[in-house]
N, C-alpha and C positions, 0 to 999 in steps of 0.2 A: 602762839608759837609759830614760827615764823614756817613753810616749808620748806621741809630737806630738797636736794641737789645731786646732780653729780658730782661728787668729791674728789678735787685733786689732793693732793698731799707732798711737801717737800722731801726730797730723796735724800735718804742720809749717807753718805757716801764713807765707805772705809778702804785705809788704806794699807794696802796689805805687800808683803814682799814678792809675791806673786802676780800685783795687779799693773796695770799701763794705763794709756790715754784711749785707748777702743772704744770707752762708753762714749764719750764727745765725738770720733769719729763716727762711729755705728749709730750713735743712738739718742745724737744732738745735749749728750747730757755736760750742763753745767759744770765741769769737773777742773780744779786750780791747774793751771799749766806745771806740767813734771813732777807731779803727782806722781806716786806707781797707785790708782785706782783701782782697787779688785773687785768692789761689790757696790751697787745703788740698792738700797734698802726701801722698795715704795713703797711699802705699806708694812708694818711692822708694830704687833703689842709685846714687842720684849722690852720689860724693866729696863731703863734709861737709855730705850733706843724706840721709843712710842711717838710712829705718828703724827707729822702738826699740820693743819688744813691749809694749802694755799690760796686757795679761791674763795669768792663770795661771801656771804655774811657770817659765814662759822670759819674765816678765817684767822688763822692761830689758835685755834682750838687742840688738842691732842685728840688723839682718836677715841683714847681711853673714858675720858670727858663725856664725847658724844654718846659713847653707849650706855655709859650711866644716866644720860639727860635722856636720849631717845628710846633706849633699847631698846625691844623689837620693830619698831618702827625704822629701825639702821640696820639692825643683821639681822631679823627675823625670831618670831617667836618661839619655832624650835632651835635656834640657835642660841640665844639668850637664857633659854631655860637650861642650858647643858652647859654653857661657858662663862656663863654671865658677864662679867663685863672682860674679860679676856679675849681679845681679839684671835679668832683659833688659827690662821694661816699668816704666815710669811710671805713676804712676795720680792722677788731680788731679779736684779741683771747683774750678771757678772763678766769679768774680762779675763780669762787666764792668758797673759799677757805671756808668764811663763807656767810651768805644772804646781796645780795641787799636792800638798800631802798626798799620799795613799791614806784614806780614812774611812770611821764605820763611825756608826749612829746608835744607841741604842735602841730598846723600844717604849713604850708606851709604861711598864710595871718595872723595867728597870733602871730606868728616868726618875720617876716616881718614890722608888724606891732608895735610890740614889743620891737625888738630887730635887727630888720634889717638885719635880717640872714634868713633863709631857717629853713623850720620844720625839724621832725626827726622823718621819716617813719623807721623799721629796721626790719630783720630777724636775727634767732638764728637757728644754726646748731648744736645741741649735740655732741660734738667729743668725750666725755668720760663722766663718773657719777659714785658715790657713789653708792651703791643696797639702792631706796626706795629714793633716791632725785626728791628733787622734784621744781617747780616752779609758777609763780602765772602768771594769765592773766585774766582780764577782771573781772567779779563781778560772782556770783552764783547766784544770780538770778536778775530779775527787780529793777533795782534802780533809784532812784531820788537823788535833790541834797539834799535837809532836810536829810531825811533819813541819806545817806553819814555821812552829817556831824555830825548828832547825832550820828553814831556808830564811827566815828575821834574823835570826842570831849569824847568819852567814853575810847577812848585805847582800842577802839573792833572792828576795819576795818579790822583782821585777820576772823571776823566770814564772813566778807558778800565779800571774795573776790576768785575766781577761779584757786583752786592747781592743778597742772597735776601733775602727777607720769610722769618721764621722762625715756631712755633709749638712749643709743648709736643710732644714723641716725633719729632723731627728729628732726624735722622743727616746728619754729612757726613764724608768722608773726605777726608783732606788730605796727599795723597801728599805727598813729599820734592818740592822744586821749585815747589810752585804757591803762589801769592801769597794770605794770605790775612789776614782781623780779625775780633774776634768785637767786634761793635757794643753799644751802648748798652744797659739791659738785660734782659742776658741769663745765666742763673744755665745753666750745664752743665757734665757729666762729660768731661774728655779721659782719653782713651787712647794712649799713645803709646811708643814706643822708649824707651829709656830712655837720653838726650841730652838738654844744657840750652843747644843750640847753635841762637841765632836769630839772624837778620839782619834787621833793623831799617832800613826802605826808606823810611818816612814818619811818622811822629808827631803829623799836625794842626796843627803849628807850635805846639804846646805846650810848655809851661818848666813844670820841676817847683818847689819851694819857693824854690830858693833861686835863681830866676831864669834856670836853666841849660836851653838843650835838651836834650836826650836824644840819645846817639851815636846817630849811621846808619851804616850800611854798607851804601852805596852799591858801591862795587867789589865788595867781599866776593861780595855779591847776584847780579851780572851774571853771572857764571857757573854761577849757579845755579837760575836762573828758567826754570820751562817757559813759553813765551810763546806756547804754543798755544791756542785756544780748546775748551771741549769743548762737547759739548751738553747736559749735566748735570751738575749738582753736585752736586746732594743726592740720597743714597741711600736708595732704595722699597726697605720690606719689609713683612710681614704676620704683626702679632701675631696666635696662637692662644693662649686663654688656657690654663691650665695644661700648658701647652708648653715646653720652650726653644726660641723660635723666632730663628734667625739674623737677623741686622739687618746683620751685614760681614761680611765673611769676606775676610784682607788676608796678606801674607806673613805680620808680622808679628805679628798677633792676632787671633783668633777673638773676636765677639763677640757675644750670644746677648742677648734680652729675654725673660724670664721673668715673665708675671701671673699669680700665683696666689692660688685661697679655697680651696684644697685641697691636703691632701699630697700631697706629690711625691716621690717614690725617685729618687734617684740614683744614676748606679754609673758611675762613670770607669774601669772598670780597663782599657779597650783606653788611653785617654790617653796614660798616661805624663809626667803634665805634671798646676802647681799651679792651684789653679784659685782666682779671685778675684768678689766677689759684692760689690757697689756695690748698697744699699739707697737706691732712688730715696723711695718712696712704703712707706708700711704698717710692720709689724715681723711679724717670724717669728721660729721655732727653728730651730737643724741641731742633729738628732740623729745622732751618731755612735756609733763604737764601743760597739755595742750598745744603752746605756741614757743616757750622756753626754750634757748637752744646754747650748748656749750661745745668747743670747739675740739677735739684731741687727735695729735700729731705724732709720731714717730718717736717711740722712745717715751711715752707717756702712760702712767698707769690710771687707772679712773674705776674711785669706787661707786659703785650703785648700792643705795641705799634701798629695804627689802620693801618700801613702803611705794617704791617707782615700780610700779605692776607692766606698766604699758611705756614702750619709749618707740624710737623710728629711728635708726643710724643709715645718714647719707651718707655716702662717700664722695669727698672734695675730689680727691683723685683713688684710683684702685689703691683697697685698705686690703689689710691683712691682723687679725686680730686674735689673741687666746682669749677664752672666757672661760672664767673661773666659780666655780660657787662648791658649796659641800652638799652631797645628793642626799633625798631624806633618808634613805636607807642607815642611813652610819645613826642617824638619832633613834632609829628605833629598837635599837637592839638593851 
């Protein structure tokens, strides 16, 4: 058997009433002219939207393929033992060209329960913004469900929900349960479960082409919304540059910011788990396996397979990079 690589993958692109051309500008992605693009999907194991290798000798492969043929040797052995060939993370750029629904997620046993799928925990990385965009999370102040639904049923859940003014290197975390929109825009990296289960609360009173609103699920929702207030939304952290400096740290994924003008060694072998590198800004190499070297640029996702213990990423010019994996902690419980 031949050895595994660094893994590119082709982005599945959708196209949403909300989405624009951002990803080509921002983020060099291949996207049809006048498209409205809302989302690049780089790495993804949801049912017929899985996956397919663009590089080297396991090209046009699906993802789903490879983990059956490698398993742990591609996502690591305690990760194969818990998911098996389900690939457990989503990975997306998105454009909100104009605003998101107002929406909520469920969680993990009401998914399950549901819909026989896996909730959808997720984070949001800022890679660019509008001056004075902004976004929604969670409520402003103490809520109930009456309440709620008297200001839903009024067309006034814009007064009782939590805007943040956003900027370039914002993080926010958006547990399972809490309401939330990514505003006008704004060009970011989500992170998430790997689930395509939303509930759709409010829509701006907008009709898509052909006249129609857009389903809500309203019911759906109600048992699923935290209605508590918190005192922050958006999560502080502190890049060092040539570092991988933590930025979340969540059951469901580890997430690390990486700036670097300088080589950097790697060495996963306590891990046990693949590891994924979201090239915000700059381009670099991973050198592997000894002499091996693959190139990733701006706007490129790149998976590491759990069997590459040891790599070395040069930077071509000043990079800037997320690195992704699931911590062992979440598999031991």
């Amino acid at each position: 058997m031949n050895q595994l690589y660094p893994l590119k993958f082709k982005p599945i692109f959708k196209e949403k009433i909300w989405g624009g051309q951002n990803l080509k500008l921002r983020l060099n992605k291949n996207i049809p002219s006048g498209k409205k693009i809302g989302e690049s999907w780089e790495l993804s194991g949801i049912d017929e939207n899985i996956s397919v290798v663009a590089n080297g000798f396991l090209e046009g492969n699906e993802l789903t393929e490879l983990i059956e043929v490698y398993m742990g040797d591609i996502v690591g052995e305690r990760i194969y033992e818990k998911f098996g060939t389900e690939f457990p993370l989503l990975i997306k750029y998105i454009d909100a060209n104009e605003a998101l629904s107002i929406q909520v997620h469920p969680d993990d046993n009401l998914a399950f329960e549901r819909h026989k799928a896996s909730g959808k925990t997720e984070m949001w990385y800022i890679i660019d913004c509008k001056k004075d965009a902004e976004l929604i999370s969670g409520f402003n102040h103490e809520m109930d469900k009456s309440h709620y639904l008297m200001h839903l049923n009024k067309n006034e859940i814009q007064q009782i929900v939590n805007y943040e003014k956003v900027k370039q290197g914002d993080v926010f975390f958006i547990p399972a349960g809490r309401i939330h929109a990514i505003g006008a825009g704004i060009v970011l990296a989500e992170i998430q479960q790997t689930s395509d289960i939303t509930y759709r609360i409010f829509d701006w009173n907008r009709k898509d082409e052909k006249g129609n609103y857009r389903e809500l699920h309203t019911e759906q929702a109600l048992d699923v919304i935290d209605f508590k207030k918190y005192d922050s939304y958006k999560t502080t952290y502190h890049s060092v540059p040539n570092i991988s400096s933590p930025i979340l740290s969540a059951r469901y994924f580890q997430t690390n910011i990486l700036e670097f003008d300088q080589t950097i060694e790697k060495n996963y072998n306590q891990l046990d788990c693949f590891v994924i590198y979201m090239c915000i800004e700059g381009k670099f190499e991973i050198e592997y396996d000894e002499s091996e070297k693959i190139t990733v640029k701006k706007g490129e996702t790149i998976l590491i397979p759990a069997v590459l213990e040891h790599l070395s990423l040069n930077p071509v010019v000043r990079s800037k990079l997320l690195e992704v994996y699931i911590p062992e902690q979440e598999n031991e419980k």
